[in-house]
Structures are given as C-alpha cells and as structure tokens.
KEKE-944415 format. One record per residue (C-alpha): residue in one letter; z negated, x, y. Coordinates in steps of 0.25 Angstrom, whole numbers, plus 5000, padded with zeros to 4 digits. Example, Ala and Ser with C-alpha at 12.3 -4.5 7.8 and 13.67 -1.06 7.14 Angstrom:
2
A496950494982
S497150554996
This chain:
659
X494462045694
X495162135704
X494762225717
X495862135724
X495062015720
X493962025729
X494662105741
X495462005749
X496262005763
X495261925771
X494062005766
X494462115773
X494262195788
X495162295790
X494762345803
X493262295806
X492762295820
X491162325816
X490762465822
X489162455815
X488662405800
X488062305806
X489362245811
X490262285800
X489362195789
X489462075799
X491062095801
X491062095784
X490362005783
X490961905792
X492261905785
X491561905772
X490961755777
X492561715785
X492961745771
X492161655764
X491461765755
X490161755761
X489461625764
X488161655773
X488461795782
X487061815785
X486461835770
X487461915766
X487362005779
X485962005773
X486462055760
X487262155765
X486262225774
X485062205763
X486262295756
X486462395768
X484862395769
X484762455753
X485762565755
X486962565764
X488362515758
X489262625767
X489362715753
X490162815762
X491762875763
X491762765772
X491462655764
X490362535765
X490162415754
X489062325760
X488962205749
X488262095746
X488161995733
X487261865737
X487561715735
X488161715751
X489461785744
X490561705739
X491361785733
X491461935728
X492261985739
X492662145745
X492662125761
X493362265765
X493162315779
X493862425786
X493162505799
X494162615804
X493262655814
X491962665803
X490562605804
X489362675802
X488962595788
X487662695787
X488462745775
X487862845767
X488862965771
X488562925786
X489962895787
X490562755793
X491262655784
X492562635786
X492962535773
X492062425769
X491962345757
X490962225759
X490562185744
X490162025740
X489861985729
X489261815726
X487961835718
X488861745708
X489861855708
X490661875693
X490861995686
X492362015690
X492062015704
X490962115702
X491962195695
X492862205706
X491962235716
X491362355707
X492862405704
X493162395721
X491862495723
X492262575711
X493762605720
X493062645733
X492662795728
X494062825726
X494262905740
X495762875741
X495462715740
X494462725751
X495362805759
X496562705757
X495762585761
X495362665773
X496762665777
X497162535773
X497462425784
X497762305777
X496762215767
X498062205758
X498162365756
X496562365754
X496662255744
X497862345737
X497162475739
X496062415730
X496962365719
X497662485718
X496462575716
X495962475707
X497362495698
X497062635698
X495562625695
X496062535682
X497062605678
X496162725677
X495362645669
X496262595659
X496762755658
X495362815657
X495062705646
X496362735638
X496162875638
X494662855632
X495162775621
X496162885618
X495162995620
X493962915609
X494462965597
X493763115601
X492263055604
X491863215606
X492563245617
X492163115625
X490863165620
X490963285626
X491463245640
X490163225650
X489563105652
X488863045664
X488162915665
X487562825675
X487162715681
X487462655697
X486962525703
X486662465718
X485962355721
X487162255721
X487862335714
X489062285719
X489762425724
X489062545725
X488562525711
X490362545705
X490462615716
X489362735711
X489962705697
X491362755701
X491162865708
X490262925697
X491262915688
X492162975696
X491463085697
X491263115686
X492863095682
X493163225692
X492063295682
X492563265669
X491363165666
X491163045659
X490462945670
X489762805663
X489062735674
X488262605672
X488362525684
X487262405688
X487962325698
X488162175702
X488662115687
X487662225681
X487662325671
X489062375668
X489662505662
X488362515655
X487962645649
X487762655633
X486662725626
X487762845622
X488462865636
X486862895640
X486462975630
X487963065630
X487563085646
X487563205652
X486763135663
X486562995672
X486962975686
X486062845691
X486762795705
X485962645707
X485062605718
X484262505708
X483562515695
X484462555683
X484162555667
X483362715667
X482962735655
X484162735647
X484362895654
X483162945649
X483263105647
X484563095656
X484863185667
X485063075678
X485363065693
X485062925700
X485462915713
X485662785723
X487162735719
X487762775732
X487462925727
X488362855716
X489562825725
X489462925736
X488863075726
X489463045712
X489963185710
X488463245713
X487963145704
X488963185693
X488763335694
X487163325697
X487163255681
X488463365677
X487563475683
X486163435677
X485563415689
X485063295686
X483663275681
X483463205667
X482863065667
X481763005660
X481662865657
X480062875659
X480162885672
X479963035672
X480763085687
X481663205685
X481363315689
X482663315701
X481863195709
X482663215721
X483863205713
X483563075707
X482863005718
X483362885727
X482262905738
X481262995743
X479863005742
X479462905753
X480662825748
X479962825734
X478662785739
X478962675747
X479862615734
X478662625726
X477762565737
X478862455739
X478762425725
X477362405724
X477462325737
X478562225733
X477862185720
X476262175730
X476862075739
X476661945731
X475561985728
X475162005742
X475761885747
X475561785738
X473961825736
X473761875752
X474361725756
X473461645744
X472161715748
X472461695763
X472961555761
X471461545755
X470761585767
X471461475775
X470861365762
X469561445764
X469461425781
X469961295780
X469961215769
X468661225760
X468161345762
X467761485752
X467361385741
X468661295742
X469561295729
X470661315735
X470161435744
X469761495729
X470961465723
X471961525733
X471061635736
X470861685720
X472561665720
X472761755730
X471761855729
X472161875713
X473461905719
X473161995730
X472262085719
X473462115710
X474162165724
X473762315724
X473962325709
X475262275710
X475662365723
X475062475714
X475962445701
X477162425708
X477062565715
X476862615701
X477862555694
X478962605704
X478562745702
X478162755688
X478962635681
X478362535673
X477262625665
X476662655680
X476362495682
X475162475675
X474362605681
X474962565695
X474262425693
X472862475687
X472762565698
X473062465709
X471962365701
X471062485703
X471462505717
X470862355719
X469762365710
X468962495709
X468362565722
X468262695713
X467462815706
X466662815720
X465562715719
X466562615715
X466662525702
X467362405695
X467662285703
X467862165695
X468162055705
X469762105707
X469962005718
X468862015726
X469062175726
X470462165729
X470362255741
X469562365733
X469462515740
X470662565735
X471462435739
X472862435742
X472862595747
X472362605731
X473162535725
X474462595733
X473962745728
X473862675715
X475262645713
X475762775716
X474862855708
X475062765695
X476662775699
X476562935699
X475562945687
X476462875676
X477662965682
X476763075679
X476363015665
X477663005662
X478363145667
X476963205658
X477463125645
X478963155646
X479163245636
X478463165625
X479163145612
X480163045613
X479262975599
X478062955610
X478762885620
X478362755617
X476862805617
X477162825635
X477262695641
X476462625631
X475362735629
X475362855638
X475862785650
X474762685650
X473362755647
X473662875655
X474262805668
X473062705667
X472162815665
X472462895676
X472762785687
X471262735684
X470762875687
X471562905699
X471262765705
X469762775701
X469362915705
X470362945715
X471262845722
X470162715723
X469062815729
X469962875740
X470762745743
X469362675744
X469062775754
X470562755762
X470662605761
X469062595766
X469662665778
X470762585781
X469962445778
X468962485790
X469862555799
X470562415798
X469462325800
X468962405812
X470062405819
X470062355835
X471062255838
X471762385847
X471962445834
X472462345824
X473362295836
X474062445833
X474162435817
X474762285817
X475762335828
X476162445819
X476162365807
X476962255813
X478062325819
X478262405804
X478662275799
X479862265810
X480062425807
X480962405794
X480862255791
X480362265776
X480662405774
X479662515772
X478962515787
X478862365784
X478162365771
X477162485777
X476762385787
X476562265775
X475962345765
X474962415775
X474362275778
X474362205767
X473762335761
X472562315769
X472562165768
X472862175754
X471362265754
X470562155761
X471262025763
X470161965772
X470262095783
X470662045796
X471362165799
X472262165787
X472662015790
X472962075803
X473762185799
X474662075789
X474861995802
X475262115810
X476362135797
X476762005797
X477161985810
X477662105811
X478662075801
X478961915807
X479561985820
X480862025815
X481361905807
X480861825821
X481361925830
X482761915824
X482561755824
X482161745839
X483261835843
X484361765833
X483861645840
X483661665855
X484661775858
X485861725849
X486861805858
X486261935850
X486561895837
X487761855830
X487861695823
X487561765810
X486261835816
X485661705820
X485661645809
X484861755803
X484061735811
X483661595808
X483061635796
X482261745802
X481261635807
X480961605794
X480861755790
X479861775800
X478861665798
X478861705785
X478661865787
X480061905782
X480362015791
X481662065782
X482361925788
X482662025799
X483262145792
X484662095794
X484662085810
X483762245809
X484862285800
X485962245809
X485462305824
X484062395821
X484062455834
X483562315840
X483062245829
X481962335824
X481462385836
X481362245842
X480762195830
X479562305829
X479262275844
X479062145841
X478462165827
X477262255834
X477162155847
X476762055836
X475862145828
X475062195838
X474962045843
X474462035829
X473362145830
X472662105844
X472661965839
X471962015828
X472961895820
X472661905806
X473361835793
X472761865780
X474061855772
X475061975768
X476361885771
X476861755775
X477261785789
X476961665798
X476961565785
X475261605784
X475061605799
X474061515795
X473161615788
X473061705802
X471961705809
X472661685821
X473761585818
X474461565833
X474261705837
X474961755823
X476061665827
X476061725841
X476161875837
X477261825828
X477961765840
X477761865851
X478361995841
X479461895836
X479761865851
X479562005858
X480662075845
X481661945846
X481561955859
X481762125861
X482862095851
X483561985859
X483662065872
X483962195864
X485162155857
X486562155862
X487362015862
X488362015851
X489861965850
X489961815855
X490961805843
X489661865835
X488661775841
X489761655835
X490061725821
C-alpha cells in the first residue's frame, strides 16, 4: 500500500482557524467524524487526550502527530492540518506546530495499512519534506509532496540493497564497518516509534555506520535483531517508552532513552555509543554505572512508579475484601447477627483478602525495583509487617487474620518493599562478576536464601520495632482527634482528589486512607477518612455533569454528551470521568472542582459521616453510618464546584453549542 492510499483531499485543512490545542484536536476531529473516519467523537477525543496526557505528540520542528487506534475508527486514515499562524502544541522544543498529521488507525486495522502509516512517519525527519509541506497550499501538491518522497526513499532502497548484494562477496570488510543496534517503540506505536527508527539510521549514515533498529510498534515486532548483528555491536541505542526484550544486551554498552530522544537527539544518541559514553548493561538487573544517562525519570519520578506499582496490583485486594467485610457488618446489625452464617461467611471472605493486601503492596514495590528475584523477599517482609510486632517484646502471631493490622502495618510493609527492592539490586551488583559457569546457581540459589535472610532480619530487628512505634502514633493521634481536627484532614484529603484527578496527589490522598483503614478496618476515623476520599473524588464527574446539564450555553453539543456519563462516573467513585473537560480548560475546571471537593469533605468531617469500605462511591452508601447525610455532603460539593464552574465559564460558539 502506498502513502497516497491513506491521505485523501477531504481529509485535509489547510488553513485551520483553532489558535489553542485544545481547539485544534476538536477542529481535527470534527472532519475526521464529517468524513466518515471516525464514528463516535467523544471516545476518540478521549483517545487522543489519554495520548496527549502520556507524553505530548508536538515532537517539534513544528510538527504534531496526535493519534488514536480504537474501535470508534473506520478506517486507517492521515488527517493533515496546516496552522500558518502556529499553535502552542506544548511541544517538546517549546516551539508552536504549524503541520499536523492526525493519525487513526481501526483496532481491526491490516498490515498494509500499518505499513503505510509507518513509512509516512519515517518521510517527516527529512527537513526539505517538512519545509515543502509548509509551503504547500493545496491538498493535491501535499498528497504529491508525499509520493515523490516516497519514490525517493525506495529508490534509495532498491540502490542501497543492490549495492549490498554486490559488496557480499568480501564478508571482512562489512565486518569491519561499525555497527550499531537498537530497539524504538511508543505506546501505540503507530508513529513516533518509525519515526525514532529513521532518524537513527540516519544518523548514523552521516557517520559511516551501520544502524539495525528493531522496531515494536502497532503490527509488532519487525526488523528484528538476530543473535550475530548483537553480538557484532559496538553498542545498543534503546529509544521506547514501554518495556522491551533486555536481556539479549547483556555485557553491552547501552543507552535507553524515551523514543522521542529517538526522533528529536539521534545524532547524541549515535556519538554517545561511538564515543563510549555509554554504560555496559547487564541483564541481572545490575544499573550502569552513568544512571543519569540511562534513566527515564527522577528520583521522586522512580518512587512514585514503584509505589504505583505496588498500588495498582493492592487495589482488588483492598476493594474486593474492604466491601465483603463491610457488606458483613450490615448481615451482622441486621440480619442475624455475630453468630449468622452468612455474617461468618462474608466476613472470613473478605478479611482473607484484605490480609494478603500489604504483602502484595510490598511485593509489587519490590518487583518493580528489583525484577522478578526481589518478589518473594518483598512479600515475606510485607507478611512480617502483618504478623510480627518485633525483637522488642514481641512474638509470632498465628491467627493472620485476626492480626491483620499488626504494629508495623501498612507503614511496614510500604518500608518493606523498598528495602527488599534495594537488597536484591545490591545482591546482584555483589555477584556480578561470578563465573559465567555459576550463574545458574543466582536466581535459584544466591538470590533466594540471602535476600530472605536479610529481609527477615531487617524487618525483625529494625523496621517492625520502629514502625510499631510510628504507626502507634498515628493510630492514637487519629482516634483522639476532635471533630475541629479531623473536619481539617478530610478537607485536605478531599480536595487532593480533585488536585490531579487520579494522578500522584490523587493516589496520596487514597493510599493515605485506606492506609490506615487498611490498619484497623473497624476505626471510625479511618472509615471517615475513606468517606472524606470518596466524596472528594465524586465531585468532579458531577461537577462536569451538573454544569453539562444546566448551563448548556457553556459547553459545546459534544461536551454534553460527556457529560451524561459523568453521573454514572460519579456514583460510582470514578473521578477520571472527568479528565477530558480538566484537560481541555484547567484554569476553571480544577480550581472549581477542589472548591467543591473540600466543601464536601469538611461536610464529611463535622458530620463525622463514616463508610467502612475503601471504594464504591455512592453504590455502598448503605454501609455509612450516616446514609442521608453522606448523600448530602455529595450533593452540596457537586453543587457548589458545578455551579462555580457554570458561572465561571465563558459561553462558547452558538454553531459549537449545535456541533
């Protein structure tokens, strides 16, 4: 298939009237659906900006490739756009886009068509292309702009492989010549991921060097690397922003970098591996000794993944045992009482599955630091953190269950993670230079005993003793709070959740309570503090819904059927329901979203409104103690931010408020 296959007259813009991002993606996307490409706007607006909210799509040079592939797409398609004027795109170079490319592809989508949109990224790092298309001011001479650059790239290719053939008869000199090899991938991989590809190779064309890149994108693995191009290396360039196969590179000087680093620093990447700057990798899980070379994020950046990690893999487990155990409470007060078989029985359910939550928080921490080998020593020491009480006058507890909220608790069990994370990359950085005959012996020998050995230790002479000191603390400090007080902390942890709307404020705000709810289930202050959360976090879906629904001259036809589905979001404690309307006007949705996220916590805490369940929104209304006033601290935030928001905003377009 060719380039001119999926560009087409009436899927183009040559002069768009959008002067914001925000704008831009609604104008694209508006043809995109006029067009019959797209079937239901809102979703894949939706895709675009969970796209834009990963990393932004304005690669720079003045260039933007927002793209979606979901089942709303129709077609694989190339909507071009032209802004003579620029719109800031948030691009990485700061600069405004003046060329768009807004990429679909069906989740159906074949190979050929894949192809074709992999070979159109590859053209735009060729400068002259891009500055052609700037000029162009027909969709005719774009469509012709593209097939000729396509010739040119093929009939490069058809040279470049006749003069390999000719040249294969003298195996030493091709031996000779450097080679470089890598690996580039994005998320969809439906652009940037060619895009990296190319512009590597390039690179290292101007220096006389041999470039293999392996590319993961939408139809997979292609251009794989063989054993032999790996081993004849001089060095790896990794440009992806997901996982890739690692081990393969083992004793290899490597550089991995997100893949825009790919498209936008190919020639730093290339003389970084040329110049031996770049730090030899081993497969172990050993770091190089240049971290700040290889690394995707920052310290606090690392943290958090880690935590998240840990988090993401907690939550059923808090949920599904946190809602059993309460749902038992209500079969306890009103249908048989303590002794009741079905009290026992949903009670046993969910307290099993609420035991196994710190361990799991704690070997999921683990994992993510120190790979598969750092699992079981993550989970041993969140067990302990749930189990012992320490060296200190403390002993075995047998009855797991019952002791689920043991000294060290949640805190422990956090410190836990971390430590047995750290202890197995230390393990592994000690043993790195055992004979290669021994290696088998570390991750079924070495790695095991030591790392189980010392996490035992640490957690039993150090961590449960001074944890069961800080989560002592805590536990009273929260039980003895005045109703002054906790009125404070559920304000504070109620408008977190509007902060970020599931990003890293957010999940503070929801692992800090369910943190301590998670240490004594029946405490009526932690089943404040998730009540507090959750209405926190039901605002902004109703916020969105209330203002979609009685101040229609503020939103366009698009936005208010979003905001249908925000009143289901919000019953049921889904605060991301309203990223799309945050991400498309912060500066009045956010603020009037944490207003009334904090009007409806502090309600929370002088109420004293209590819900023993870490999720469920207003679906478990009927486990708080105060059933109508819960529904009325729900109400009154979602009222006071729809209504900020209402009066805040500025009317949009008639023709808007209609398309």
């Amino acid at each position: 298939m060719k380039i001119k296959d999926i560009l087409a007259p009436e899927s183009m813009i040559m002069a768009l009237k959008a002067t914001n991002k925000e704008d831009a993606v609604k104008e694209m996307a508006d043809l995109e659906v006029k067009t019959g490409i797209v079937n239901d706007e809102d979703e894949f607006i939706k895709s675009i900006w969970a796209r834009e909210n990963e990393s932004t799509t304005g690669i720079g040079d003045g260039i933007a490739m927002p793209h979606a592939r979901n089942k709303t797409i129709n077609k694989a398609r190339v909507l071009f756009a032209k802004s003579e004027q620029g719109i800031d795109y948030n691009s990485l170079d700061g600069q405004p886009v003046h060329l768009f490319f807004m990429i679909t592809a069906p989740d159906g989508a074949d190979n050929t068509h894949l192809q074709a949109l992999a070979k159109l990224s590859g053209l735009l790092i060729d400068p002259d292309l891009v500055n052609a298309l700037k000029k162009a001011q027909t969709p005719e001479e774009v469509i012709q702009l593209f097939e000729d650059a396509e010739q040119q790239k093929d009939e490069a290719k058809k040279a470049e492989k006749e003069q390999a053939a000719s040249a294969s008869e003298n195996d030493n000199d091709k031996e000779e010549k450097p080679l470089i090899v890598g690996v580039t991938a994005c998320i969809n991989g439906i652009a940037h991921t060619y895009m990296a590809q190319e512009a590597l190779i390039k690179a290292g064309k101007k220096r006389g060097v041999d470039v293999r890149i392996e590319t993961n994108g939408s139809e997979g693995v292609k251009d794989k690397l063989t054993a032999d191009e790996i081993s004849r290396a001089q060095g790896v360039v990794i440009a992806s922003d997901k996982k890739v196969d690692m081990p393969r590179f083992d004793g290899k000087p490597l550089i991995s970098r997100p893949v825009v680093d790919g498209i936008n620093k190919p020639d730093e990447l290339i003389d970084n591996i040329l110049n031996s700057k770049a730090s030899v990798y081993h497969s172990n899980g050993e770091k190089s000794s240049d971290d700040s070379d290889n690394a995707k994020e920052g310290v606090w950046g690392s943290i958090y993944k880690n935590l998240m990690n840990g988090v993401s893999h907690m939550l059923p487990f808090v949920i599904g045992g946190g809602i059993l155990m309460a749902i038992s409470f209500i079969v306890e007060n009103y249908a048989g009482g303590p002794k009741s078989p079905a009290f026992i029985f949903l009670n046993n359910a969910g307290n099993m599955a609420f035991a196994f939550m710190v361990p799991i928080l704690s070997g999921y921490i683990a994992e993510s630091i120190g790979d598969l080998p750092a699992l079981m020593p993550g989970f041993v020491g969140g067990f302990m953190a749930t189990v012992y009480s320490g060296a200190y006058g403390g002993a075995y507890v047998a009855n797991v269950v019952t002791n689920a909220k043991s000294p060290a608790g949640f805190l422990g069990g956090l410190a836990s993670g971390f430590i047995a994370g750290y202890l197995v990359v230390g393990l592994k950085k000690l043993f790195a230079k055992l004979p290669k005959s021994l290696e088998g012996m570390k991750p079924m020998l070495i790695y095991p005993i030591l790392s189980l050995l010392f996490i035992a230790l640490i957690m039993y002479y150090i961590v449960n003793p001074i944890f069961s000191a800080v989560n002592f603390a805590i536990t009273n400090f929260l039980n003895q709070m005045g109703t002054g007080n906790l009125a404070v902390l559920t304000t504070i942890l109620a408008a977190m959740m509007s902060i970020d709307m599931g990003g890293p404020f957010n999940k503070a705000a929801y692992v800090f309570a369910s943190g301590a709810f998670a240490n004594d289930p029946h405490s009526t202050v932690a089943a404040v503090m998730m009540a507090a959360v959750m209405v926190g976090g039901m605002v902004p879906p109703f916020a969105t819904a209330i203002g979609t629904t009685f101040f229609k001259n503020k939103y366009t036809l698009d936005e208010r059927r979003a905001g249908l589905t925000n009143w289901i979001l919000g019953f049921s404690f889904i605060t991301e329901g309203a990223i799309p309307f945050a991400a498309a006007d912060p500066g009045h949705v956010l603020p009037s979203c944490i207003i009334g996220s904090a009007v409806g916590g502090a309600l929370v805490g002088i109420w004293r409104i209590g819900v023993p369940a870490p999720h469920g929104g207003l679906w478990v209304s009927p486990l708080a103690n105060h059933i109508l006033l819960y529904f009325v601290a729900t109400i009154i935030g979602s009222i006071v931010a729809g209504v900020i928001l209402g009066l805040w905003k500025k009317p949009v377009d008639k023709q808007d408020q209609k398309n």
